[in-house]
C-alpha positions in Angstrom: 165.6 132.4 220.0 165.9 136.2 219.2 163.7 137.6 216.3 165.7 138.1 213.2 164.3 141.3 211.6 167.1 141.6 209.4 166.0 138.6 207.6 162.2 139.9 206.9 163.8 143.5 206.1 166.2 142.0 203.1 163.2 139.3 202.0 162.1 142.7 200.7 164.4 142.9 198.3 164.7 139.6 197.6 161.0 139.0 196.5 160.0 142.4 195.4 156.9 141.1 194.3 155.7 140.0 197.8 154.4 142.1 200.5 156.3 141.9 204.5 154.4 142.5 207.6 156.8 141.9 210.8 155.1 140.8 213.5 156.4 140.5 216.8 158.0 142.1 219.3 157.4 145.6 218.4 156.5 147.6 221.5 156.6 151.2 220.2 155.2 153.5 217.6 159.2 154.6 217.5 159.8 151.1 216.6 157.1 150.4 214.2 158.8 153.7 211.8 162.0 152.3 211.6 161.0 149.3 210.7 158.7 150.6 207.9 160.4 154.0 206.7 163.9 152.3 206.0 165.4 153.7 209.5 166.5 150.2 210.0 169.9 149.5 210.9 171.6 145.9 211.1 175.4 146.0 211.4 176.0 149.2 210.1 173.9 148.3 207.5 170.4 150.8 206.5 168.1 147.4 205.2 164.9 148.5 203.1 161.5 149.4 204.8 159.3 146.4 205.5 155.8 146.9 204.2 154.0 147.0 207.3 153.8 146.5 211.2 151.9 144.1 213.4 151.7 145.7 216.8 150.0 142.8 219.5 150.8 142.5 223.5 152.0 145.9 223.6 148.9 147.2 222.7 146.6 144.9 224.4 148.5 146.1 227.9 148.4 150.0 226.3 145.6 150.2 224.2 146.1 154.0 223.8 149.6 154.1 222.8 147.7 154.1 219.4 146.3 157.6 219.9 148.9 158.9 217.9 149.0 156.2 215.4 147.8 158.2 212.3 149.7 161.3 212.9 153.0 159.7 213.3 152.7 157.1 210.7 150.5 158.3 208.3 150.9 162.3 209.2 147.5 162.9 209.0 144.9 164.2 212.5 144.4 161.8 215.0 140.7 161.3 215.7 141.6 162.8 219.1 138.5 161.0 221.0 138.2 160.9 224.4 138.4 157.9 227.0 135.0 158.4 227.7 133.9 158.5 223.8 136.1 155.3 223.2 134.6 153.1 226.1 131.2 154.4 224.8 132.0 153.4 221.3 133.3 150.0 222.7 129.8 149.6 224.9 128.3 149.9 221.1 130.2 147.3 219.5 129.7 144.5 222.6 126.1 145.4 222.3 126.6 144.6 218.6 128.1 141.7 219.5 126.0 140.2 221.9 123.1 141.0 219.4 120.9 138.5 217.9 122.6 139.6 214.7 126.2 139.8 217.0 128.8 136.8 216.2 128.0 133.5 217.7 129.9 130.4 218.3 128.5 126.5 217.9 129.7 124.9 221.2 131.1 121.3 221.6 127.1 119.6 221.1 127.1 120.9 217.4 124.0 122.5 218.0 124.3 125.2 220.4 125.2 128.8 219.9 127.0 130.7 222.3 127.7 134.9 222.2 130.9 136.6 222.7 131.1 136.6 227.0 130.8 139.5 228.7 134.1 138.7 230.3 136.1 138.1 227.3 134.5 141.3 225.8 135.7 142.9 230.0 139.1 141.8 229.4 139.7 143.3 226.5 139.5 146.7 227.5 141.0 146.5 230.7 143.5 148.6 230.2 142.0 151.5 228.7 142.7 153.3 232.2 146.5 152.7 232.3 147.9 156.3 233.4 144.4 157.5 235.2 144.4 158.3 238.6 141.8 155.4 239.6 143.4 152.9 237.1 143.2 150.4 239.7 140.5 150.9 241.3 138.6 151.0 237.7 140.0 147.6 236.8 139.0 145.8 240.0 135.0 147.6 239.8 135.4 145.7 236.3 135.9 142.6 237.8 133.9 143.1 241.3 130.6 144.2 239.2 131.1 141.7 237.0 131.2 138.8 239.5 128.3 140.5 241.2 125.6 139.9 238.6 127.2 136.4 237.7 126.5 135.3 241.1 123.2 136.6 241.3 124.0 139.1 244.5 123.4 142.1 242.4 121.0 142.8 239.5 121.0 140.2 236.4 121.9 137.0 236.5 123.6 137.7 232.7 125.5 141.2 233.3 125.2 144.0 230.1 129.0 145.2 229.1 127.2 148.5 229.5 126.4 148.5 232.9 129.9 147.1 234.1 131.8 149.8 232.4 129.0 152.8 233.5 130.0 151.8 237.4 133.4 151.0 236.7 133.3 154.5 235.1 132.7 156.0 238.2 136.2 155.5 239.6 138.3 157.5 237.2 138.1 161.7 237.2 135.9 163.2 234.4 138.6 165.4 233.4 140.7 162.3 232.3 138.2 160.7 231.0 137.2 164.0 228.8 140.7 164.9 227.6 141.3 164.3 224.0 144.3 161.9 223.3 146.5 162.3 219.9 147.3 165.1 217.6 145.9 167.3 215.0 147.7 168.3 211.9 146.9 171.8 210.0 146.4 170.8 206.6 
């Protein structure tokens, strides 16, 4: 069945006194304003703005089309970092992560904790290089260096995030990697 945002859009006005958040389906930025600046058009119909956007799969396959997120929704600078500053800053969170103090999981015993994998942490920042020359190439270092350590052919047996996405690293062109994505607004 098709999504019905026309429904969620005149729940708005319906229960005033309750807060909408679509979710689904939303694969734009473009898309995300209508919905929530009362651009919304259903049968030659303008509905009212929902109160906010969920944004899910399109972002997990283009992480960066939220570069721009706070300059065209909120109208305010992007933080403008770099693909190189974000895959450092995400190297600091898995190390986080996979702290002593990092989030942990009891498995099926009862008893034992398990960290957040380095392959689930991996995956989900795949596609950080979507657009880069080397995109590929970046994607399948993640994997080959990954199954590398895991195996034991290469280095530890329990690979660091930090040294998979270093060598990955090495495939894409600094100047892509340095280039700032997103927009700065004069105030």
């Amino acid at each position: 069945s098709s999504l019905k945002y026309e429904v969620v859009h005149r729940l708005v006005n319906d229960f005033p006194e309750l807060k909408f958040i679509l979710n689904g389906g939303i694969l734009t930025l473009n898309q995300a304003k209508q919905h929530m600046n009362g651009d919304y058009i259903y049968e030659d119909e303008i509905l009212p703005p929902v109160h906010g956007v969920m944004i899910g799969r399109a972002v997990y396959n283009n992480p960066l089309m939220l570069s721009t997120a706070d300059s065209e929704i909120f109208h305010t600078s992007d933080p403008c970092l770099t693909r190189r500053e974000i895959l450092y800053n995400y190297i600091d969170y898995c190390e986080d992560i996979q702290s002593d103090n990092g989030i942990k999981r009891i498995c099926s015993d009862g008893k034992t904790e398990q960290r957040v994998s380095t392959s689930i942490l991996l995956n989900a920042m795949r596609n950080i290089s979507n657009g880069m020359r080397g995109s590929t190439k970046f994607k399948q270092s993640l994997n080959d260096l990954y199954v590398e350590r895991v195996t034991g052919r290469v280095g530890f047996l329990y690979p660091s995030p930090r040294e998979i996405i270093e060598g990955a690293m090495d495939c894409l062109l600094d100047h892509e990697l340095d280039a700032p994505l997103g927009n700065k607004i004069d105030p």
